[in-house]
Short mmCIF file of the C-alpha atoms (twelve columns), coordinates in Angstrom:
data_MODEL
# 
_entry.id   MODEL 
# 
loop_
_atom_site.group_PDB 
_atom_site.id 
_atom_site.type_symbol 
_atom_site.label_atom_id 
_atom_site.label_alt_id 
_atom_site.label_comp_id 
_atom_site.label_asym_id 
_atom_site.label_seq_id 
_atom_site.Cartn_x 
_atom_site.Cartn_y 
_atom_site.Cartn_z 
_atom_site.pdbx_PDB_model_num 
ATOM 1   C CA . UNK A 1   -7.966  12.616  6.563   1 
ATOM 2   C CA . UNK A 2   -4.542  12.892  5.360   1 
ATOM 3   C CA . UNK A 3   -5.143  9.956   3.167   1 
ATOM 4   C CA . UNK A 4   -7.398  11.323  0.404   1 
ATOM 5   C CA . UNK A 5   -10.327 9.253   -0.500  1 
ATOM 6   C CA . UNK A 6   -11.630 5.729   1.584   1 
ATOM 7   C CA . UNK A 7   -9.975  3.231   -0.575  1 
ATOM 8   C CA . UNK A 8   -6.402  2.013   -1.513  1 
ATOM 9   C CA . UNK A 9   -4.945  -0.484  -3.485  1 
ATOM 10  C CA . UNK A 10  -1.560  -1.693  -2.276  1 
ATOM 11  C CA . UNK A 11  0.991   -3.906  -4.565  1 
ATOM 12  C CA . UNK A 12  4.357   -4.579  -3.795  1 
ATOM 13  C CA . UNK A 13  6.743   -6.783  -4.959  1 
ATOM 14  C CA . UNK A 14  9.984   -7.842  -6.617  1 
ATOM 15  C CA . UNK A 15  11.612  -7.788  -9.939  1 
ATOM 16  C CA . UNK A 16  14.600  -9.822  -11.051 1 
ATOM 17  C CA . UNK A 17  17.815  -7.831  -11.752 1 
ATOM 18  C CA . UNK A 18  17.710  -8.431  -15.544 1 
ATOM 19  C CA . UNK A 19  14.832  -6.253  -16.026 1 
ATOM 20  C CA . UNK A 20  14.621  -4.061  -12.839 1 
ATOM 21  C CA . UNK A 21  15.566  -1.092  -15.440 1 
ATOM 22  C CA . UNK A 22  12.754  -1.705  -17.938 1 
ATOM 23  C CA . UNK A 23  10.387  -2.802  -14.738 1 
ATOM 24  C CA . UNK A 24  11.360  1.164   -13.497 1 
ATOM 25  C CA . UNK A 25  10.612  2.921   -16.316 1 
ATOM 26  C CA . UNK A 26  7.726   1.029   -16.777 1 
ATOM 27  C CA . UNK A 27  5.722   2.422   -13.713 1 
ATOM 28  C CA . UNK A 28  7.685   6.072   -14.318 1 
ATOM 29  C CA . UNK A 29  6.021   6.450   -18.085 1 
ATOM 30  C CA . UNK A 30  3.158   4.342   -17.919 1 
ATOM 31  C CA . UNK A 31  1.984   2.668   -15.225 1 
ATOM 32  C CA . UNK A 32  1.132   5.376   -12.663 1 
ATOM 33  C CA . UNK A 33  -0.309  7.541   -15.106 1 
ATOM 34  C CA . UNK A 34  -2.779  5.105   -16.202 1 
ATOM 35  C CA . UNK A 35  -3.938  4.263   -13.116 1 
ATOM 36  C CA . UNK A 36  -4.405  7.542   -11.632 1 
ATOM 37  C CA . UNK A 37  -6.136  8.236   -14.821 1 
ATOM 38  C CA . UNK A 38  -9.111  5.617   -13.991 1 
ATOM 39  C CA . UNK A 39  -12.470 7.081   -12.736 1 
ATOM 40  C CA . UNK A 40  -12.321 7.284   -9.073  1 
ATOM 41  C CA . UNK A 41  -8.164  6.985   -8.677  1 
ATOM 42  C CA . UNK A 42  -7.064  10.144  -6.533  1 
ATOM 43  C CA . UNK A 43  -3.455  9.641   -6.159  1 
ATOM 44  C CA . UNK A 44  -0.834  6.906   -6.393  1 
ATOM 45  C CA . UNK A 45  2.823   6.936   -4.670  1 
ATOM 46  C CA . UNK A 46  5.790   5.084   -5.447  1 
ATOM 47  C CA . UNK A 47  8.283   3.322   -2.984  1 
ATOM 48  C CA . UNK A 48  11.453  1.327   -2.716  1 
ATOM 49  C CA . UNK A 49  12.899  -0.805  0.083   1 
ATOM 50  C CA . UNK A 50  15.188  0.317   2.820   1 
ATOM 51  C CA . UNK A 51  14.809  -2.575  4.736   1 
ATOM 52  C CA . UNK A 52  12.033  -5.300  4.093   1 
ATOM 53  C CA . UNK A 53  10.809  -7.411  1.201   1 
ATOM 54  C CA . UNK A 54  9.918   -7.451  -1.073  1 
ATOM 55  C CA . UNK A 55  11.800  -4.150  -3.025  1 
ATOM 56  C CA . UNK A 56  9.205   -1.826  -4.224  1 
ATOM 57  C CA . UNK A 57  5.858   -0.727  -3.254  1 
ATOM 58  C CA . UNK A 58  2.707   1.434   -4.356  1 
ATOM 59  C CA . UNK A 59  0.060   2.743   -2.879  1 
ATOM 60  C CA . UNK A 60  -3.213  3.900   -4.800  1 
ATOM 61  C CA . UNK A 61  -5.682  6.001   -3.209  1 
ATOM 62  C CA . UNK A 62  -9.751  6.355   -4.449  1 
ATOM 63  C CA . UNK A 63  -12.499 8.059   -3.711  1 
ATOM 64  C CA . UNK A 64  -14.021 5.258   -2.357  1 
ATOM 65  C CA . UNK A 65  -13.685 1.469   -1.412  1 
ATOM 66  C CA . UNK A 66  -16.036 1.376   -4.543  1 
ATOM 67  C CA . UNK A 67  -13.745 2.035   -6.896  1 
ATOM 68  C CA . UNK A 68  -11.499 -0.653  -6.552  1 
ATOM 69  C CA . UNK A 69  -14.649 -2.983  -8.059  1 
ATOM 70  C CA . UNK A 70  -15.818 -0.528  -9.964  1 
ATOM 71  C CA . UNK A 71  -16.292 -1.292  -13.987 1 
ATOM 72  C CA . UNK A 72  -13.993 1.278   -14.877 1 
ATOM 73  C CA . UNK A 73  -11.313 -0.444  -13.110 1 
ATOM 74  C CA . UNK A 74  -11.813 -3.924  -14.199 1 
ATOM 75  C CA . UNK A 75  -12.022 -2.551  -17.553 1 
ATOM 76  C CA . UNK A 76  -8.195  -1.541  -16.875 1 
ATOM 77  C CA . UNK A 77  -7.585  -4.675  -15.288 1 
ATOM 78  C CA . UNK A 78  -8.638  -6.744  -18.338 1 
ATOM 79  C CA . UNK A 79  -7.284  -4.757  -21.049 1 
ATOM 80  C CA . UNK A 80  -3.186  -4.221  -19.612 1 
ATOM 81  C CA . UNK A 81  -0.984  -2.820  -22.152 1 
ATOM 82  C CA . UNK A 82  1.579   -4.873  -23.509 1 
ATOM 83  C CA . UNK A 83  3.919   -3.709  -21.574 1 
ATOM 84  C CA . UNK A 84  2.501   -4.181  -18.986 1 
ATOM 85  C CA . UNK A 85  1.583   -8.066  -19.692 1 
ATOM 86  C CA . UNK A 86  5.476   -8.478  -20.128 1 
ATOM 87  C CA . UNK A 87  6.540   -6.375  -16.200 1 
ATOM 88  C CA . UNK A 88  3.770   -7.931  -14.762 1 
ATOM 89  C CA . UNK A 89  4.290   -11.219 -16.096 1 
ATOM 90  C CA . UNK A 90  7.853   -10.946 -14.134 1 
ATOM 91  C CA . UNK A 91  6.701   -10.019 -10.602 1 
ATOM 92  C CA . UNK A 92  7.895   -11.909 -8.142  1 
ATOM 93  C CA . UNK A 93  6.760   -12.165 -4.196  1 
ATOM 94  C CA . UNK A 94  3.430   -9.969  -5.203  1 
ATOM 95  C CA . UNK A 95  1.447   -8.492  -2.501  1 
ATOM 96  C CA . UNK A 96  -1.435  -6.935  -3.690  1 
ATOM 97  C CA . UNK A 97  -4.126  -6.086  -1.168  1 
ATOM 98  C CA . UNK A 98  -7.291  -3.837  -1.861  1 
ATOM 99  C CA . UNK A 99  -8.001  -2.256  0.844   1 
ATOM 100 C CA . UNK A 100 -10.614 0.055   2.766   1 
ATOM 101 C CA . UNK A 101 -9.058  2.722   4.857   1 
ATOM 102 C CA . UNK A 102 -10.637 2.594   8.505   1 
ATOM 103 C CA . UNK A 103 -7.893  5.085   10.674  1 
ATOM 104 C CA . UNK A 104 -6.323  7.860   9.237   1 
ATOM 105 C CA . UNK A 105 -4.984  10.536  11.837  1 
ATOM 106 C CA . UNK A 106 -2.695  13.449  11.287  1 
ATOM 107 C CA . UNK A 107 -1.845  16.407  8.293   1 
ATOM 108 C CA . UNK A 108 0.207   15.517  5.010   1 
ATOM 109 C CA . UNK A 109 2.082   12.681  3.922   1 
ATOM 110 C CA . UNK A 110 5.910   11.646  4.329   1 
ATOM 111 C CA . UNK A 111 9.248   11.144  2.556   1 
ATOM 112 C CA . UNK A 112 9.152   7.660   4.318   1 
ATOM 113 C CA . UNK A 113 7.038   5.239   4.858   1 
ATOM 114 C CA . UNK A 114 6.413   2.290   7.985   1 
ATOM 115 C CA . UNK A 115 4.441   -0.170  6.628   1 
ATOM 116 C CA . UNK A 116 3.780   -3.060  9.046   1 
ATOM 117 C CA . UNK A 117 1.623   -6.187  7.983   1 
ATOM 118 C CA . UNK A 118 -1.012  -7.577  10.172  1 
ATOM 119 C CA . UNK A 119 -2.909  -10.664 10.699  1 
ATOM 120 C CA . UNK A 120 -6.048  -10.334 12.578  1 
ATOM 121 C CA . UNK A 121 -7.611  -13.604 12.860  1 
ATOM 122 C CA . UNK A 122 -10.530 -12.817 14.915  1 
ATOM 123 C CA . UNK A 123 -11.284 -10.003 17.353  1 
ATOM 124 C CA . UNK A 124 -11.207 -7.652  14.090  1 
ATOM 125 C CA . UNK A 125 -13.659 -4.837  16.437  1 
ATOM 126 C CA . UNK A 126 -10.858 -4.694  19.630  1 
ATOM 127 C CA . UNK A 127 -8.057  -4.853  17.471  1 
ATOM 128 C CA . UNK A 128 -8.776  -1.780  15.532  1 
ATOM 129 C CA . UNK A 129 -9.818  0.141   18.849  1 
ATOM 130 C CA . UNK A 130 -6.476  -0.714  20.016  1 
ATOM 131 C CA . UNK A 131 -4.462  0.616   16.804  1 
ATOM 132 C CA . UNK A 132 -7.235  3.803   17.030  1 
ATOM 133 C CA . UNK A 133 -5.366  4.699   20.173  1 
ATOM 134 C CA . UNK A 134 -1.535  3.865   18.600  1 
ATOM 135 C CA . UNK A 135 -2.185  5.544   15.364  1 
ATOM 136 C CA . UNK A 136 -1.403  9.156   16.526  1 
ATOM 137 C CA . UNK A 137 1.497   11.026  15.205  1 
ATOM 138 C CA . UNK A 138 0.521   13.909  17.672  1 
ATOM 139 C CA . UNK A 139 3.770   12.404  20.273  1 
ATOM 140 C CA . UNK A 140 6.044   11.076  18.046  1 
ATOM 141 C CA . UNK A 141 9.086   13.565  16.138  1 
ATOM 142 C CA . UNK A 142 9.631   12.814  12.516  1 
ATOM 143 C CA . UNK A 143 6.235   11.214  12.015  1 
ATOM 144 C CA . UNK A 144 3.677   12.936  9.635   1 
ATOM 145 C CA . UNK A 145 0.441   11.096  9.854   1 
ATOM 146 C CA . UNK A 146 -0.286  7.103   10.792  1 
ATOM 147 C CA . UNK A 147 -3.264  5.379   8.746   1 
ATOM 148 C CA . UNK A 148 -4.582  1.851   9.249   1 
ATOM 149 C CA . UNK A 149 -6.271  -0.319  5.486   1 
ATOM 150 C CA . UNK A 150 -7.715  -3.701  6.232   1 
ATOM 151 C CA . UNK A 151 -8.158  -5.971  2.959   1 
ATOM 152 C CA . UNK A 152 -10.917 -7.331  1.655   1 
ATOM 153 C CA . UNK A 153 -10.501 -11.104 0.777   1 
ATOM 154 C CA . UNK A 154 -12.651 -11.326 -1.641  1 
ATOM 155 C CA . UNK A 155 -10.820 -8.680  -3.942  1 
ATOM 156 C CA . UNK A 156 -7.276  -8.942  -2.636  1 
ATOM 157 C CA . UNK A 157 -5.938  -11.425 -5.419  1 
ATOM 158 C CA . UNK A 158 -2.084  -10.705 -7.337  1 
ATOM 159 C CA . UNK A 159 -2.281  -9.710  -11.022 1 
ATOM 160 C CA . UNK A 160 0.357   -12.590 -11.638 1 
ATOM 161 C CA . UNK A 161 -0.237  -16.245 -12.872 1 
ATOM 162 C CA . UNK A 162 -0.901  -17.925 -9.128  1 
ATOM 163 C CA . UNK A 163 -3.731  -14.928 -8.491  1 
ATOM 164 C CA . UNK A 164 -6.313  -17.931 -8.037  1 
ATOM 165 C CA . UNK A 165 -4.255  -19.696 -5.044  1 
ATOM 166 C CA . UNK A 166 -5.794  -19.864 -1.858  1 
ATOM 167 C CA . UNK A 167 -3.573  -16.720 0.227   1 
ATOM 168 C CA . UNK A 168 -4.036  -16.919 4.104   1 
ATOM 169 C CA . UNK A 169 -3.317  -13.443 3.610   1 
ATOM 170 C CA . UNK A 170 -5.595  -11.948 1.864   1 
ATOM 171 C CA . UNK A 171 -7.275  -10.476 4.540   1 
ATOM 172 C CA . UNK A 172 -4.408  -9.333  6.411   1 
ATOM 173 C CA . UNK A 173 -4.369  -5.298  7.429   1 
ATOM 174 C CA . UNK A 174 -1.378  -2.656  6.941   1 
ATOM 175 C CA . UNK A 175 -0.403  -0.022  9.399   1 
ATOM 176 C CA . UNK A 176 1.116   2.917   7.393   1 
ATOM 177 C CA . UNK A 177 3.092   5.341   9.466   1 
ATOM 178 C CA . UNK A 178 4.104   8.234   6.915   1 
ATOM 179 C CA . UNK A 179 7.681   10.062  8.063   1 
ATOM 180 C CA . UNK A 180 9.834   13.039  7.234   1 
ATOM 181 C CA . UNK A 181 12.652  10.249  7.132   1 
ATOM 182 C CA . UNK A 182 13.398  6.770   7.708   1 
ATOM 183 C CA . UNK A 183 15.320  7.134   11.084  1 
ATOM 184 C CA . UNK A 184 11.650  8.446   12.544  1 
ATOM 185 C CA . UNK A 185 10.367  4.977   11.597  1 
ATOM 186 C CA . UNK A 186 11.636  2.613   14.236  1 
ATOM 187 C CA . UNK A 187 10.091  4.310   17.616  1 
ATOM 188 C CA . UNK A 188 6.566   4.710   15.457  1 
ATOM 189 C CA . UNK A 189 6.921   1.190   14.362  1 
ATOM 190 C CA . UNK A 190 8.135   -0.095  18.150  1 
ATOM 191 C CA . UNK A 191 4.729   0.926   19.790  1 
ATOM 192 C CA . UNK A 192 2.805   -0.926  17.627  1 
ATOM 193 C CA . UNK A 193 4.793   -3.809  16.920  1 
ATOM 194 C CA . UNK A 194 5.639   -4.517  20.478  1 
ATOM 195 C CA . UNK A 195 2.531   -3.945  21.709  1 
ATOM 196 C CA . UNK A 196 1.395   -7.004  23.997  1 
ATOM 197 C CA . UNK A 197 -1.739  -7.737  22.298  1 
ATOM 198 C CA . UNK A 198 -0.596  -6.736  18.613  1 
ATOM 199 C CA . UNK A 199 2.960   -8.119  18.338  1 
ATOM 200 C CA . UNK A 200 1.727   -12.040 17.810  1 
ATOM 201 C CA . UNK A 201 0.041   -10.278 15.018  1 
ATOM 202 C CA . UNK A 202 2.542   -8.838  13.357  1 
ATOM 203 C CA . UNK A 203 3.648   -10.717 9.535   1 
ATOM 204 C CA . UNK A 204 6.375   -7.953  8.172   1 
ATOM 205 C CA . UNK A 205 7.612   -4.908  9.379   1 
ATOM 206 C CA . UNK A 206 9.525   -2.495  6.950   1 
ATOM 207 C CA . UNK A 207 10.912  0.674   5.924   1 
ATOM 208 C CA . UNK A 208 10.333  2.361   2.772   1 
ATOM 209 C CA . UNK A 209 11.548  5.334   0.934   1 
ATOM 210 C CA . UNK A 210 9.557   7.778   -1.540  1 
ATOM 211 C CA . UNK A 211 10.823  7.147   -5.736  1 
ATOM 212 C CA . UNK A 212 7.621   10.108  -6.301  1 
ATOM 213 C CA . UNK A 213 3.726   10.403  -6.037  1 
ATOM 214 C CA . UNK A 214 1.268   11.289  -8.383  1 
ATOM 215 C CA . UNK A 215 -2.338  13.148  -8.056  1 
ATOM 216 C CA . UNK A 216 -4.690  13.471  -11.055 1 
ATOM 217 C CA . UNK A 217 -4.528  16.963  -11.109 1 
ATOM 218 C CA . UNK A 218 -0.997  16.466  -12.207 1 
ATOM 219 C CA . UNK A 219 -2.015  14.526  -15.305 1 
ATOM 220 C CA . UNK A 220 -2.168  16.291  -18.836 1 
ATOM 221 C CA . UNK A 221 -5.064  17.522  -20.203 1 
# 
């Protein structure tokens, strides 16, 4: 799978313009290094907004689904620097969804990233044999790999102050369609998005570009 591990946590969301700078160097120094640094955390990658809300994006890959519940990781969850307290404490529009990854088809990960939100309902079974069969890069110029994560309800909460309000999506699912660049994006995006049986489905559809990525083999020590 191109996608290491079986589990990813994705948060996105938006920061006022007051303290986008600190909110920046926040996840550059601190943030993605600690949470790579957990037990079980493979990778994380960094994104910003070409077009779509809200602004940034991050994508966390583990070993397993596991991980993401694991005590390790509420450990980290309940003891936040204070730094982080303050950036997180300023998030605005949070998505955060923990996620399983179910489809993950092609070699190596993109510049760019597709990232179209999905709300199932019911059918779950037929809807993922239908994105099994869009998910291929194998056709399509510019794209890299093409990965499906559904979220788990349960776990899928934001870190911020309304994380305890009901979310009608919190079980929604994210296609991921990694590119060399963003102009690859809209055909890849088209053939899922338009799809006959998908497109009443579809929440968001955006474009993001890569700020970096981190593996744990690239922390110190």
């Amino acid at each position: 799978m191109p996608i290491a591990g079986k589990g990813m946590l994705l948060t996105s969301m938006d920061i006022g313009a007051a303290h986008e700078a600190e909110f920046n160097r926040w996840y550059d120094r601190e943030h993605l290094q600690e949470r790579v640094a957990i037990d079980g955390f493979l990778e994380a990658r960094r994104y910003v907004a070409h077009v779509g809300l809200p602004k940034y994006l991050s994508l966390y890959s583990t070993a397993t689904f596991e991980v993401l519940d694991s005590p390790a990781y509420r450990e980290a969850l309940a003891n936040q620097t204070a730094w982080s307290k303050a950036n997180i404490g300023r998030f605005k529009n949070m998505i955060r969804a923990v996620a399983r990854i179910t489809i993950s088809r092609g070699v190596g990960r993109g510049a760019a990233l597709g990232i179209i939100r999905l709300r199932p309902g019911g059918g779950q079974d037929k809807l993922r044999a239908e994105l099994d069969e869009l998910l291929d890069p194998a056709d399509l110029d510019g794209i890299i790999s093409m990965h499906l994560i559904e979220s788990d309800p349960a776990l899928s909460k934001p870190l911020t102050k309304d994380a305890d309000t009901s979310s009608p999506g919190a079980g929604d699912w994210f296609a991921l369609i990694d590119a060399t660049s963003v102009h690859a994006l809209p055909k890849a995006a088209a053939r899922i998005v338009e799809h006959a049986a998908i497109k009443p489905l579809v929440v968001t559809n955006g474009t993001y570009r890569l700020l970096f990525d981190l593996a744990r083999s690239d922390l110190p020590g």
